[in-house]
PDB file of N, H, CA, C and O in Angstrom:
ATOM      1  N   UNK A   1     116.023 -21.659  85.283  1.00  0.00           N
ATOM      2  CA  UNK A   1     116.114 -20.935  86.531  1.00  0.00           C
ATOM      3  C   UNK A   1     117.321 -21.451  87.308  1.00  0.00           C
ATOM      4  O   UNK A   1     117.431 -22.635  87.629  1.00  0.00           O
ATOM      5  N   UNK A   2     118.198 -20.533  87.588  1.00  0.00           N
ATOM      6  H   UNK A   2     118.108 -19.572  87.327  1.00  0.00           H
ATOM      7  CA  UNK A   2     119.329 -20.764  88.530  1.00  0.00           C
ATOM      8  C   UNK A   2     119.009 -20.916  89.795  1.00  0.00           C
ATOM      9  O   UNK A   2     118.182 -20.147  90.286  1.00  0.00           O
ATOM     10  N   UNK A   3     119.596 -21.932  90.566  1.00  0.00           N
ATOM     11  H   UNK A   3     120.268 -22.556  90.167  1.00  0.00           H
ATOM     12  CA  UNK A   3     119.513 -22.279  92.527  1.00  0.00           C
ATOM     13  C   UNK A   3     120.947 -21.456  92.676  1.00  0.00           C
ATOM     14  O   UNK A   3     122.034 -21.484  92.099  1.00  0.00           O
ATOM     15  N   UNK A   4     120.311 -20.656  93.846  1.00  0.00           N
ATOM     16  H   UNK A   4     119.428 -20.634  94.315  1.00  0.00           H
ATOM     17  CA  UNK A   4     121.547 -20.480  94.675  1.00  0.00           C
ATOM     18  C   UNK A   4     122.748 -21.466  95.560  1.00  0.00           C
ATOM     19  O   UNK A   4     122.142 -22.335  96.187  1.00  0.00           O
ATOM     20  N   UNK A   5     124.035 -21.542  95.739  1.00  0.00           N
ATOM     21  H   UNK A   5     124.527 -20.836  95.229  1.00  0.00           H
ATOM     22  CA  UNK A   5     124.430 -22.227  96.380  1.00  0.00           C
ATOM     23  C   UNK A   5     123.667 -23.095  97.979  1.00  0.00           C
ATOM     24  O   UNK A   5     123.637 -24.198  98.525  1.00  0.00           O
ATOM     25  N   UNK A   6     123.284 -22.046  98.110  1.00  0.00           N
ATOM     26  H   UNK A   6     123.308 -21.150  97.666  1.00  0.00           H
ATOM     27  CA  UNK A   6     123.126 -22.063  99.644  1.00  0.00           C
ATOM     28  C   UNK A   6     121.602 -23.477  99.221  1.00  0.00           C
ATOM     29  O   UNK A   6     121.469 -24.426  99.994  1.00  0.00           O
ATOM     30  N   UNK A   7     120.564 -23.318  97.833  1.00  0.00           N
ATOM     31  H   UNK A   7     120.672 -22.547  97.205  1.00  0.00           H
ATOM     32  CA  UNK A   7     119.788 -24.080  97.872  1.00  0.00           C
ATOM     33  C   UNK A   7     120.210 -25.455  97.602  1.00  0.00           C
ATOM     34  O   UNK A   7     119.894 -26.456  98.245  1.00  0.00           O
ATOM     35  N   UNK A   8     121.043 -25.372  96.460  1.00  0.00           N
ATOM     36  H   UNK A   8     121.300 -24.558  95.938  1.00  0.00           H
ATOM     37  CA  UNK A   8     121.684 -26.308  96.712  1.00  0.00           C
ATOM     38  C   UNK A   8     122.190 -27.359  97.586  1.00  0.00           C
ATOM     39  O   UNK A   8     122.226 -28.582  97.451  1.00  0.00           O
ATOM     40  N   UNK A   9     122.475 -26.776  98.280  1.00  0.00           N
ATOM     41  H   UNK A   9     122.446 -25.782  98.390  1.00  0.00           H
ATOM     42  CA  UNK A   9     123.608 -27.230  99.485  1.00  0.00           C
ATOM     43  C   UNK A   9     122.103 -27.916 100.569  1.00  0.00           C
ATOM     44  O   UNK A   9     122.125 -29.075 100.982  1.00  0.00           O
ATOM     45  N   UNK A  10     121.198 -27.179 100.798  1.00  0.00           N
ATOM     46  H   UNK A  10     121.180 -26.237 100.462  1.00  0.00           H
ATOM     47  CA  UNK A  10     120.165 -27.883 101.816  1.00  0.00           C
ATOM     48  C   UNK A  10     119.443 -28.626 101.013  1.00  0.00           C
ATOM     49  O   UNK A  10     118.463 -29.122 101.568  1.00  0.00           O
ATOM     50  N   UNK A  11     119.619 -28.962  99.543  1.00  0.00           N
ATOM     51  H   UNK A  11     120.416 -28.558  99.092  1.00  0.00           H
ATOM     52  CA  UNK A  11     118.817 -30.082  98.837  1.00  0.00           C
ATOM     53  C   UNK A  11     119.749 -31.505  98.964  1.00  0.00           C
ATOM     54  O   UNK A  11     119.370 -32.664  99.131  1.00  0.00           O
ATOM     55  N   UNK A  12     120.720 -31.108  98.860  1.00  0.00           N
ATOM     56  H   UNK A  12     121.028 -30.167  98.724  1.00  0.00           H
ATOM     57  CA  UNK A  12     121.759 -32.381  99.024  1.00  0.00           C
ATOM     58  C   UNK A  12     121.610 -32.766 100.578  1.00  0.00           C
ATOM     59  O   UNK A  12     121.351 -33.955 100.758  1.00  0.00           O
ATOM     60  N   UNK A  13     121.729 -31.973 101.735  1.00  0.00           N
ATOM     61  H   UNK A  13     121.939 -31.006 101.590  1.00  0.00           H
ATOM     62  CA  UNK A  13     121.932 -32.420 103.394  1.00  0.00           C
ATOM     63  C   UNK A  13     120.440 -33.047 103.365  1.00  0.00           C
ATOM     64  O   UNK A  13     120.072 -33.998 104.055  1.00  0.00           O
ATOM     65  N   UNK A  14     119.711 -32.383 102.502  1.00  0.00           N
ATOM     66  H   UNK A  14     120.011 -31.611 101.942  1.00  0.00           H
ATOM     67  CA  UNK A  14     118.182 -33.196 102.823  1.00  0.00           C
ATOM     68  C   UNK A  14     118.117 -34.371 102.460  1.00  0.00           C
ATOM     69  O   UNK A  14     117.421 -35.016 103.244  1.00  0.00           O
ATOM     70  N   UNK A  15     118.497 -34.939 101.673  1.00  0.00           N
ATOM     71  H   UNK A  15     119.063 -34.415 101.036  1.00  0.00           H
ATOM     72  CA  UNK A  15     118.360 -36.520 101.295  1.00  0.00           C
ATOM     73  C   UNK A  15     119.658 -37.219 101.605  1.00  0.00           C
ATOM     74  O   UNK A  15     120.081 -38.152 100.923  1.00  0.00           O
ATOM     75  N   UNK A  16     120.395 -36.636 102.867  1.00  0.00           N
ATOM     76  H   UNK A  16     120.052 -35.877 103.421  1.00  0.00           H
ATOM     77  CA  UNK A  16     121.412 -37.490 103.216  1.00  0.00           C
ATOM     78  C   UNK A  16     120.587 -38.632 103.887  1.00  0.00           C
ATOM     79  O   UNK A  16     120.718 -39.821 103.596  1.00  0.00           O
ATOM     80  N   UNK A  17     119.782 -38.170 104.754  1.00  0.00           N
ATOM     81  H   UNK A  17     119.676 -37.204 104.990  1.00  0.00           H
ATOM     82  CA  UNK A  17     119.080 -39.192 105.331  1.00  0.00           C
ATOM     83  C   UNK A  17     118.177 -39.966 105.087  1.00  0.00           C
ATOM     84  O   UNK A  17     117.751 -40.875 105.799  1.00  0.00           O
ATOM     85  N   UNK A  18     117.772 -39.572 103.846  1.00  0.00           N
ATOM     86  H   UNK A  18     118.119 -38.834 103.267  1.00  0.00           H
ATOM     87  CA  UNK A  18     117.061 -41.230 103.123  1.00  0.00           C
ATOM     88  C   UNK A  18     118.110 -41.932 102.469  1.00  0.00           C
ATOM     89  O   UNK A  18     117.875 -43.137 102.379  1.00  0.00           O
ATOM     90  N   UNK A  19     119.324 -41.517 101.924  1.00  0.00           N
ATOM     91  H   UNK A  19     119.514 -40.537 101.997  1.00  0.00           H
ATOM     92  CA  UNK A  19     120.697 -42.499 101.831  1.00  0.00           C
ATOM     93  C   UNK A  19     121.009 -43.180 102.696  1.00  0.00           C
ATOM     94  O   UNK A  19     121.053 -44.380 102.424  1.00  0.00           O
ATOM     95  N   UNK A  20     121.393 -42.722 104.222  1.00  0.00           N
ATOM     96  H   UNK A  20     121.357 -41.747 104.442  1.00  0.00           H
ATOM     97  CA  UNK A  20     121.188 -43.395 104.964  1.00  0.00           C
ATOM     98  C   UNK A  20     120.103 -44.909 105.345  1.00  0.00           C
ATOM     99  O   UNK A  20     120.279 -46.088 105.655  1.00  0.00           O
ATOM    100  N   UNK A  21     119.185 -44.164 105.140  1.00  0.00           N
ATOM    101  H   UNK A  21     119.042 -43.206 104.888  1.00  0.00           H
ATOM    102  CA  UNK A  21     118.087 -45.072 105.641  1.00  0.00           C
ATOM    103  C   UNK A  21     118.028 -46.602 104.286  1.00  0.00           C
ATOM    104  O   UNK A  21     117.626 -47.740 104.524  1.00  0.00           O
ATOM    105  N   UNK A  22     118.461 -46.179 103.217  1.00  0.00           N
ATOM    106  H   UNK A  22     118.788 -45.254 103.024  1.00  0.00           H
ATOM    107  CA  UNK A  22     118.488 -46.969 102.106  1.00  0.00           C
ATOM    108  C   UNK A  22     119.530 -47.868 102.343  1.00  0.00           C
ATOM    109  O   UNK A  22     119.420 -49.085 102.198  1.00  0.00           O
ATOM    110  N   UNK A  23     120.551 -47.278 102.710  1.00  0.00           N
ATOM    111  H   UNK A  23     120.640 -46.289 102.827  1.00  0.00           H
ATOM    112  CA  UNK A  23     122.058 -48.133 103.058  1.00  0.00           C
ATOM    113  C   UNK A  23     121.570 -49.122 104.010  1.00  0.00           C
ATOM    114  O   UNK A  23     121.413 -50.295 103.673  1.00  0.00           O
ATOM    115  N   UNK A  24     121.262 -48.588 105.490  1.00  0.00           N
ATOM    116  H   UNK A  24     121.390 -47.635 105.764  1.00  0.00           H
ATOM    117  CA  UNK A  24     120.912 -49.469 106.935  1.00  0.00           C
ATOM    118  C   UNK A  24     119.544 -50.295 106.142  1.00  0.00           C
ATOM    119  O   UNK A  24     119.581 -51.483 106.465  1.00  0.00           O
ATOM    120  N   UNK A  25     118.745 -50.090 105.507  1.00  0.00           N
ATOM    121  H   UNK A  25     118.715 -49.125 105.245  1.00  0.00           H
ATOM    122  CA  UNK A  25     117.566 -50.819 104.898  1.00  0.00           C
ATOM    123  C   UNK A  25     118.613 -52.329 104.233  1.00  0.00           C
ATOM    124  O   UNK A  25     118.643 -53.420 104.802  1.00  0.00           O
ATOM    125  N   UNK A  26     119.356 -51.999 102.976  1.00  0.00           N
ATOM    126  H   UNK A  26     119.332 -51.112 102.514  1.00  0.00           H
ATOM    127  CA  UNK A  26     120.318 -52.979 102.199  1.00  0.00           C
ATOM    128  C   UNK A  26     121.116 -54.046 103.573  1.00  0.00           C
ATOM    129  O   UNK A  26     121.076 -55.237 103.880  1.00  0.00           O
ATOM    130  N   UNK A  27     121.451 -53.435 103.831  1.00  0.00           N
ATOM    131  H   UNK A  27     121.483 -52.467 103.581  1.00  0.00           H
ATOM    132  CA  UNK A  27     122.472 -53.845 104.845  1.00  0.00           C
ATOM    133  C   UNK A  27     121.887 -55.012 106.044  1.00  0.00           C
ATOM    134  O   UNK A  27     122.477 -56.023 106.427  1.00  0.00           O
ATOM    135  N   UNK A  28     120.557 -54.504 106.470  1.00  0.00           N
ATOM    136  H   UNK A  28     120.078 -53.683 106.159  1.00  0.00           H
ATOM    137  CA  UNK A  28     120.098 -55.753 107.554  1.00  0.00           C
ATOM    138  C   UNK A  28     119.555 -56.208 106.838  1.00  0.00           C
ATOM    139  O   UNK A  28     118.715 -56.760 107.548  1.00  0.00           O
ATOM    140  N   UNK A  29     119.264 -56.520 105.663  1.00  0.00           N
ATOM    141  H   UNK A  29     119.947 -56.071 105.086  1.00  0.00           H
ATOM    142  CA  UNK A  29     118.489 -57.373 104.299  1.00  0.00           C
ATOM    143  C   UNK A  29     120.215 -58.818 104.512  1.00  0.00           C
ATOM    144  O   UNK A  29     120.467 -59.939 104.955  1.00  0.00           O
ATOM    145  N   UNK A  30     120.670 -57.994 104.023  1.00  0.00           N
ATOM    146  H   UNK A  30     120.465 -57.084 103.663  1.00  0.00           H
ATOM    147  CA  UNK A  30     122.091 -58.842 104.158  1.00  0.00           C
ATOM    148  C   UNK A  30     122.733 -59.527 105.347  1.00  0.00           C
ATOM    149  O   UNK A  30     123.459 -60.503 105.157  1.00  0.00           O
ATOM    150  N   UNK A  31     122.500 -59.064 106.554  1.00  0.00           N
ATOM    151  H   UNK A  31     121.911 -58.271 106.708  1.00  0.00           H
ATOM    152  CA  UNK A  31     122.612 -59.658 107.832  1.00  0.00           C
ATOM    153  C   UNK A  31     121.474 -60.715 107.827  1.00  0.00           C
ATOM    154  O   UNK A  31     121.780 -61.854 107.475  1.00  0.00           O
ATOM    155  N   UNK A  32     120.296 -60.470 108.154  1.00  0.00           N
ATOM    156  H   UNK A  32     120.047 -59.545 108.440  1.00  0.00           H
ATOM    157  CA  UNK A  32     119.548 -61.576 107.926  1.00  0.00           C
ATOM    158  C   UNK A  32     119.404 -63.080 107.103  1.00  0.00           C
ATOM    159  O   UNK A  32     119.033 -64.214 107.405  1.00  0.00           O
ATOM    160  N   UNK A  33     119.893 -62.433 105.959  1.00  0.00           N
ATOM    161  H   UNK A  33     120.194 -61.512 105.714  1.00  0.00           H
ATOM    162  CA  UNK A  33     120.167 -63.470 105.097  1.00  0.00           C
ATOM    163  C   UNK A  33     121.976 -64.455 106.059  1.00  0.00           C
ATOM    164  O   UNK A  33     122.177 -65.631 106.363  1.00  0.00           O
ATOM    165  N   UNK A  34     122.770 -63.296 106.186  1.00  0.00           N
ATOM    166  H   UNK A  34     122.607 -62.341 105.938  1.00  0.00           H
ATOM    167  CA  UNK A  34     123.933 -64.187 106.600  1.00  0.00           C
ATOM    168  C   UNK A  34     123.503 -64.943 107.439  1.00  0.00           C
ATOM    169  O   UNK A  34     123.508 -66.153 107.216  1.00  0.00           O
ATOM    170  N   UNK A  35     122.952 -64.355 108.785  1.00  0.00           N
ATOM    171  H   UNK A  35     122.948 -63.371 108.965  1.00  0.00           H
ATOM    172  CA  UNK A  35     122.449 -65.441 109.964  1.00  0.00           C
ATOM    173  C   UNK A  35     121.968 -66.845 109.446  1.00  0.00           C
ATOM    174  O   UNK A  35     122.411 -67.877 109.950  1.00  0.00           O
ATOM    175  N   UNK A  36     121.033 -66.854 108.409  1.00  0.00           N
ATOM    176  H   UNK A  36     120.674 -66.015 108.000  1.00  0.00           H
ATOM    177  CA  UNK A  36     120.670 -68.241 108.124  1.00  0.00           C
ATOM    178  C   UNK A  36     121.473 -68.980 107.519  1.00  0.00           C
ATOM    179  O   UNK A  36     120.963 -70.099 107.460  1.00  0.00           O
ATOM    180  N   UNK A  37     123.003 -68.956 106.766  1.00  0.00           N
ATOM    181  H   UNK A  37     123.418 -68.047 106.814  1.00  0.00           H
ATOM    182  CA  UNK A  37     123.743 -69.281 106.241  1.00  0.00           C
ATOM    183  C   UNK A  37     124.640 -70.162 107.432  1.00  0.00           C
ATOM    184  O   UNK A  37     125.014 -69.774 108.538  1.00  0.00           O
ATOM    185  N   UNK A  38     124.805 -71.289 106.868  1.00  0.00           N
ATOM    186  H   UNK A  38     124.501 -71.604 105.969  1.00  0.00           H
ATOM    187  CA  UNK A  38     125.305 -72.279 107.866  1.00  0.00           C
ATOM    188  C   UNK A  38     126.988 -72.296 107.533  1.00  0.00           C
ATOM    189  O   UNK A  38     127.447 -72.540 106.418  1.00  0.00           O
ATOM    190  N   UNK A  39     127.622 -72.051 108.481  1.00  0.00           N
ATOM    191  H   UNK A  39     127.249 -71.853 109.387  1.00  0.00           H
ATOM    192  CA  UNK A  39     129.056 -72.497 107.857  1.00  0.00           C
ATOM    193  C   UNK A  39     129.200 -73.672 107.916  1.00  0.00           C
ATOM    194  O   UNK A  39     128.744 -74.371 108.821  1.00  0.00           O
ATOM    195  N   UNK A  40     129.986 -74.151 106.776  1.00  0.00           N
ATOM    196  H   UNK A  40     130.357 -73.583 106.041  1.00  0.00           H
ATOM    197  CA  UNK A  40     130.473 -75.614 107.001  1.00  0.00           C
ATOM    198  C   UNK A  40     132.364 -75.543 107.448  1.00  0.00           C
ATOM    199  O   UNK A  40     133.247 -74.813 106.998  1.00  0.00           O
ATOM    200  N   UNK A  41     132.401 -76.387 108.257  1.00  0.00           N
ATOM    201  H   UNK A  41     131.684 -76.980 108.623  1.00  0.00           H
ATOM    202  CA  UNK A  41     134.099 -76.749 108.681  1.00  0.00           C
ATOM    203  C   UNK A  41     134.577 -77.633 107.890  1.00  0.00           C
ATOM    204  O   UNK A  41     134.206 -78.802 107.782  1.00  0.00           O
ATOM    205  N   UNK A  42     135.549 -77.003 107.227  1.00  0.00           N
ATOM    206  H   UNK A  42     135.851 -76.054 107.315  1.00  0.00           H
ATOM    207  CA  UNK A  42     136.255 -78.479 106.577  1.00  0.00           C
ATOM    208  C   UNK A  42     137.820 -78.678 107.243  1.00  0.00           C
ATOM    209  O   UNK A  42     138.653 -77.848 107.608  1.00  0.00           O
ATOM    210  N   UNK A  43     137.822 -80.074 107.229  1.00  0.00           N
ATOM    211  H   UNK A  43     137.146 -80.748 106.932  1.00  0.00           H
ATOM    212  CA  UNK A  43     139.013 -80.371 107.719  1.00  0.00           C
ATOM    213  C   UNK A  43     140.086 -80.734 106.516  1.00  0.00           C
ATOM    214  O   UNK A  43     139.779 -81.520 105.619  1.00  0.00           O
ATOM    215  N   UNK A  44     141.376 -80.086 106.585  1.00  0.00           N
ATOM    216  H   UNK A  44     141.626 -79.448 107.313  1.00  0.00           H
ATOM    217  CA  UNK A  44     142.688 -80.077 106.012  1.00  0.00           C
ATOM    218  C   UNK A  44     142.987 -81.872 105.839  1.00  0.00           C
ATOM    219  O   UNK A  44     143.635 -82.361 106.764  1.00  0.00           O
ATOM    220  N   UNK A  45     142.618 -82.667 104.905  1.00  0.00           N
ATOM    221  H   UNK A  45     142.092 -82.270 104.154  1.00  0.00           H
ATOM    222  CA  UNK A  45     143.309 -83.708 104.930  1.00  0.00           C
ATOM    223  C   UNK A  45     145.036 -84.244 105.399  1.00  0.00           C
ATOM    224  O   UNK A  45     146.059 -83.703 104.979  1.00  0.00           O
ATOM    225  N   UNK A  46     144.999 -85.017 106.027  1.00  0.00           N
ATOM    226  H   UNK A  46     144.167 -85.456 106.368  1.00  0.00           H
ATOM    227  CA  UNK A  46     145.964 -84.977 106.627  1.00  0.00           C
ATOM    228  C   UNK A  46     146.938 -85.480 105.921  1.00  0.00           C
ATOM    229  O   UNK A  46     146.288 -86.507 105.724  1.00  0.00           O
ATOM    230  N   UNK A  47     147.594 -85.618 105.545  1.00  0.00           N
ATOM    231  H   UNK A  47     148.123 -84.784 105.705  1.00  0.00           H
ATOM    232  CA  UNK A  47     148.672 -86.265 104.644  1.00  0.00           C
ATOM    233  C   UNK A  47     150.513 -86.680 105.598  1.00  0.00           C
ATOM    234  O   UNK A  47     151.314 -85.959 106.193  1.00  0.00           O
ATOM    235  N   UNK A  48     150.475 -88.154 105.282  1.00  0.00           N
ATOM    236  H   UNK A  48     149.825 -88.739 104.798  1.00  0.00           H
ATOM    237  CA  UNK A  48     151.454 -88.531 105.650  1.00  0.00           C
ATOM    238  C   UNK A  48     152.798 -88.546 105.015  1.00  0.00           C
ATOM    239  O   UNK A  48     152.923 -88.753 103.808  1.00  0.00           O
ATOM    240  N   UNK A  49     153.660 -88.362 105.691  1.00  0.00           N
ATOM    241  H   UNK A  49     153.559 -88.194 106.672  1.00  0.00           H
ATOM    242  CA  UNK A  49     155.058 -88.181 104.791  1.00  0.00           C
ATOM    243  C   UNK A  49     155.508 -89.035 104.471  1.00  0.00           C
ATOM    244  O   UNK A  49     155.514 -89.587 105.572  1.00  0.00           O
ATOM    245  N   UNK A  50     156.222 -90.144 103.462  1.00  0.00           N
ATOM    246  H   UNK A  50     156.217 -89.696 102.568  1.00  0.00           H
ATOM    247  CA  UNK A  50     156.988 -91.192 104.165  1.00  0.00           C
ATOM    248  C   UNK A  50     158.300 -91.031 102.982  1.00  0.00           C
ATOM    249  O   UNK A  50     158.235 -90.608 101.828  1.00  0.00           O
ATOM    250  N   UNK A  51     159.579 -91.580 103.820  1.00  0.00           N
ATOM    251  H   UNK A  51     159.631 -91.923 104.758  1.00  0.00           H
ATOM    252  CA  UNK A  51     160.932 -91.164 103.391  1.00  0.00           C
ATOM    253  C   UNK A  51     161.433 -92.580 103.218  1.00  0.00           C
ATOM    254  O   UNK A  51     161.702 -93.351 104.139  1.00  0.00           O
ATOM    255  N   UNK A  52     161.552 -92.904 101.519  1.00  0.00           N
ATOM    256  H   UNK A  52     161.333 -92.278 100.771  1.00  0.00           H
ATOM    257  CA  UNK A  52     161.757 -94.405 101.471  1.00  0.00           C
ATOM    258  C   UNK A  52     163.377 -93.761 101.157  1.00  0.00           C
ATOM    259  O   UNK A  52     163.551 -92.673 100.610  1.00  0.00           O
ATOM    260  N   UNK A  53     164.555 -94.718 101.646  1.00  0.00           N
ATOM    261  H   UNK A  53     164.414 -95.602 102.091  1.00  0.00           H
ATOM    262  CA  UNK A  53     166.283 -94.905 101.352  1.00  0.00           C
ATOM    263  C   UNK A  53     166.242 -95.685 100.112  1.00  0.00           C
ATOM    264  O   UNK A  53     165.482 -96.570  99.720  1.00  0.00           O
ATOM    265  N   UNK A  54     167.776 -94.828  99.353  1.00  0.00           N
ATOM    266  H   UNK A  54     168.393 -94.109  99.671  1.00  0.00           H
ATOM    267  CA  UNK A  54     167.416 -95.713  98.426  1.00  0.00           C
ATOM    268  C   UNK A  54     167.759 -97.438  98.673  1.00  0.00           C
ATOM    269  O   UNK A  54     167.333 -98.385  98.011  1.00  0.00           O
ATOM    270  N   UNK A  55     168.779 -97.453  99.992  1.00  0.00           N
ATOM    271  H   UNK A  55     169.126 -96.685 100.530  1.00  0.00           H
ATOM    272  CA  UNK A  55     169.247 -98.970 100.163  1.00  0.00           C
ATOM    273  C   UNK A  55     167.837 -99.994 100.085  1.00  0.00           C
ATOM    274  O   UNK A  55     167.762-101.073  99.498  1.00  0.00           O
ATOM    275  N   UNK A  56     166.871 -99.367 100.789  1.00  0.00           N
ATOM    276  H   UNK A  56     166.932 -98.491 101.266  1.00  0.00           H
ATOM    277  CA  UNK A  56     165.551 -99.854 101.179  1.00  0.00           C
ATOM    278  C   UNK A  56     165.344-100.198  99.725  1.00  0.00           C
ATOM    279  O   UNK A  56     165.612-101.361  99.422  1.00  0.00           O
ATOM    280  N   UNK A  57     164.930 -99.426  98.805  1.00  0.00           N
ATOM    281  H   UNK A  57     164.712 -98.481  99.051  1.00  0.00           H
ATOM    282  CA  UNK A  57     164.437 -99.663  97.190  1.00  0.00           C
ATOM    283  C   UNK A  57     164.814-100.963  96.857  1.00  0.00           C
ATOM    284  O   UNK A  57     164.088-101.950  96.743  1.00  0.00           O
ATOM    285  N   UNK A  58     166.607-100.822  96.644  1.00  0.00           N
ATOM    286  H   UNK A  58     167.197-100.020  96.737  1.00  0.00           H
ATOM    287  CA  UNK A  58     167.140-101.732  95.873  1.00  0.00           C
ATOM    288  C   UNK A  58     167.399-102.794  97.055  1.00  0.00           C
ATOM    289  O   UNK A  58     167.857-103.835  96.586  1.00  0.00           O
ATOM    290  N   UNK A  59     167.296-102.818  97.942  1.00  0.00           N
ATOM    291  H   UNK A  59     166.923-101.972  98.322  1.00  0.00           H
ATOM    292  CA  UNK A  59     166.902-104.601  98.625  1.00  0.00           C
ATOM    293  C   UNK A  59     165.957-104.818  98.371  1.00  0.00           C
ATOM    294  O   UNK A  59     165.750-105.957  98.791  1.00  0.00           O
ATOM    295  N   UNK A  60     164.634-104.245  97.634  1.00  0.00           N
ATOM    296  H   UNK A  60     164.802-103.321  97.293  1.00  0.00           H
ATOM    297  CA  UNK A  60     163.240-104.832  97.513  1.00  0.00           C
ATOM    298  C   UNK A  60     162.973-104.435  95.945  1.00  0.00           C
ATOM    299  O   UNK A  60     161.835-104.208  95.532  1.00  0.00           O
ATOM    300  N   UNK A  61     163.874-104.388  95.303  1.00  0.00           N
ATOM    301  H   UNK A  61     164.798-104.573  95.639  1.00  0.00           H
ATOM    302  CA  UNK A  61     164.357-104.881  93.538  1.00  0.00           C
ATOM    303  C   UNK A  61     164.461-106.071  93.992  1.00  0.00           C
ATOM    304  O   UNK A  61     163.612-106.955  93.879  1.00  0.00           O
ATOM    305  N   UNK A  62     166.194-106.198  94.879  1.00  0.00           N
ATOM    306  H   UNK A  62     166.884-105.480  94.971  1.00  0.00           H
ATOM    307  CA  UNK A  62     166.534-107.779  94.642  1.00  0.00           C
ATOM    308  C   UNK A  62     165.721-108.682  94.827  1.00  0.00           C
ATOM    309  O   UNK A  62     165.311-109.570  94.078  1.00  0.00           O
ATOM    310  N   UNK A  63     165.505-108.434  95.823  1.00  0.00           N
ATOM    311  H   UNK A  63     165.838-107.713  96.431  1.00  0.00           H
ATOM    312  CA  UNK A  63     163.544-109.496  96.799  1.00  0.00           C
ATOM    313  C   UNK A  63     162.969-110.084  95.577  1.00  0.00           C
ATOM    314  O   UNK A  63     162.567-111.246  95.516  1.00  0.00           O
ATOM    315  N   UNK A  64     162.934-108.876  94.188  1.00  0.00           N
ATOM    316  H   UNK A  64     163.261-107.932  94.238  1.00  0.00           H
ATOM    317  CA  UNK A  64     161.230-109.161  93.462  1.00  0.00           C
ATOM    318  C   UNK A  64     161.822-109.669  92.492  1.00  0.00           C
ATOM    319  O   UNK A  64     160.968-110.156  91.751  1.00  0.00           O
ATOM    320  N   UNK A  65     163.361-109.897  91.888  1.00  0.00           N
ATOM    321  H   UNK A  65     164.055-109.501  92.489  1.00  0.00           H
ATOM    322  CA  UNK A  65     164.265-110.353  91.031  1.00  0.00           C
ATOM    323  C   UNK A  65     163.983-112.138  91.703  1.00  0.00           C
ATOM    324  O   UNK A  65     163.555-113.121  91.098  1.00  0.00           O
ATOM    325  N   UNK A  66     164.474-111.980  93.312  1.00  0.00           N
ATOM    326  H   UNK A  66     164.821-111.181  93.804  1.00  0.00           H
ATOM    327  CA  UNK A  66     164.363-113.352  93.818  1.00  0.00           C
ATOM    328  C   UNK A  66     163.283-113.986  93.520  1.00  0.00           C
ATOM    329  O   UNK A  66     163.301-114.965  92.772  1.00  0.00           O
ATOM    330  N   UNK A  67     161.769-113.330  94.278  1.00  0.00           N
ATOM    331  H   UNK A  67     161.754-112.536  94.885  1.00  0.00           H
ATOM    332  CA  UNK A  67     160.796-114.083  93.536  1.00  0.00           C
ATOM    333  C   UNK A  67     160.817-114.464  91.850  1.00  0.00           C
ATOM    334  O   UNK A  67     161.003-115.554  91.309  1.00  0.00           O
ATOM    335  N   UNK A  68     160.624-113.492  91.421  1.00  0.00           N
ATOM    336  H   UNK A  68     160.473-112.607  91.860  1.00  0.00           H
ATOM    337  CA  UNK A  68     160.634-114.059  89.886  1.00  0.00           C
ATOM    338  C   UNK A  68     161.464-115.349  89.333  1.00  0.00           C
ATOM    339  O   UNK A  68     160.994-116.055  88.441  1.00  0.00           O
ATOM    340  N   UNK A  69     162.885-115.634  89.999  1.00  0.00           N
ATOM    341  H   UNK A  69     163.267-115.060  90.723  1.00  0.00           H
ATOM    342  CA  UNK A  69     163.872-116.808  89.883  1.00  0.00           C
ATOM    343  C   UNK A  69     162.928-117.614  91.076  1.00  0.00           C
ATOM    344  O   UNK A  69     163.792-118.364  91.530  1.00  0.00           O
ATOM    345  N   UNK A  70     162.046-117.827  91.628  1.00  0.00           N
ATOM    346  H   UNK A  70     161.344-117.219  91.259  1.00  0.00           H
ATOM    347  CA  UNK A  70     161.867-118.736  92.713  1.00  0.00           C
ATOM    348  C   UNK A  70     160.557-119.273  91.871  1.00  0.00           C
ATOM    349  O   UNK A  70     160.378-120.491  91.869  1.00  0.00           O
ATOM    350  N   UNK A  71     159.492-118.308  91.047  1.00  0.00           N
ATOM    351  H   UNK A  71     159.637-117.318  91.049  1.00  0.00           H
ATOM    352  CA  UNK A  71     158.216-118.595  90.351  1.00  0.00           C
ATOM    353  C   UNK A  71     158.812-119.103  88.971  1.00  0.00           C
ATOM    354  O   UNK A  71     157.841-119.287  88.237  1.00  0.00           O
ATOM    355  N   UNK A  72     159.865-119.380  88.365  1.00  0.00           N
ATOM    356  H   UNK A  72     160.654-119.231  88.961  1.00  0.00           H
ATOM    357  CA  UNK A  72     160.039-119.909  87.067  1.00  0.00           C
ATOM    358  C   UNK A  72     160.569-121.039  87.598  1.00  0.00           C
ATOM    359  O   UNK A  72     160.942-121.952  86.861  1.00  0.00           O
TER     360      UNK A  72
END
């Protein structure tokens, strides 16, 4: 048996609104649940820069050359 358009058409607008109601049903299922969900803050470790020269290096080669001639 063939439906006319027109039946068609008021079988579909008719169950727009239990789609609806299914969606808003899902949906505060999911709000509820978020509310109890605790955020946690995390903090960005901080990290320090540091800019060694090389003059700095090699005066503290010689230093560890010195000790070594000062411990034999």
């Amino acid at each position: 048996m063939y439906y006319s358009e027109t039946k068609v058409i008021m079988g579909g607008l008719a169950h727009v609104p239990i789609l609806i109601f299914i969606v808003n049903f899902i949906k505060g299922k999911f709000e509820s649940i978020a509310s109890k969900v605790v955020e946690v803050k995390t903090e960005e470790p901080k990290l320090k820069v540091v800019e060694i020269k090389e003059e700095e290096v090699k005066s503290e080669e010689l230093n560890a050359s010195e000790l070594k001639e000062e411990a034999e």
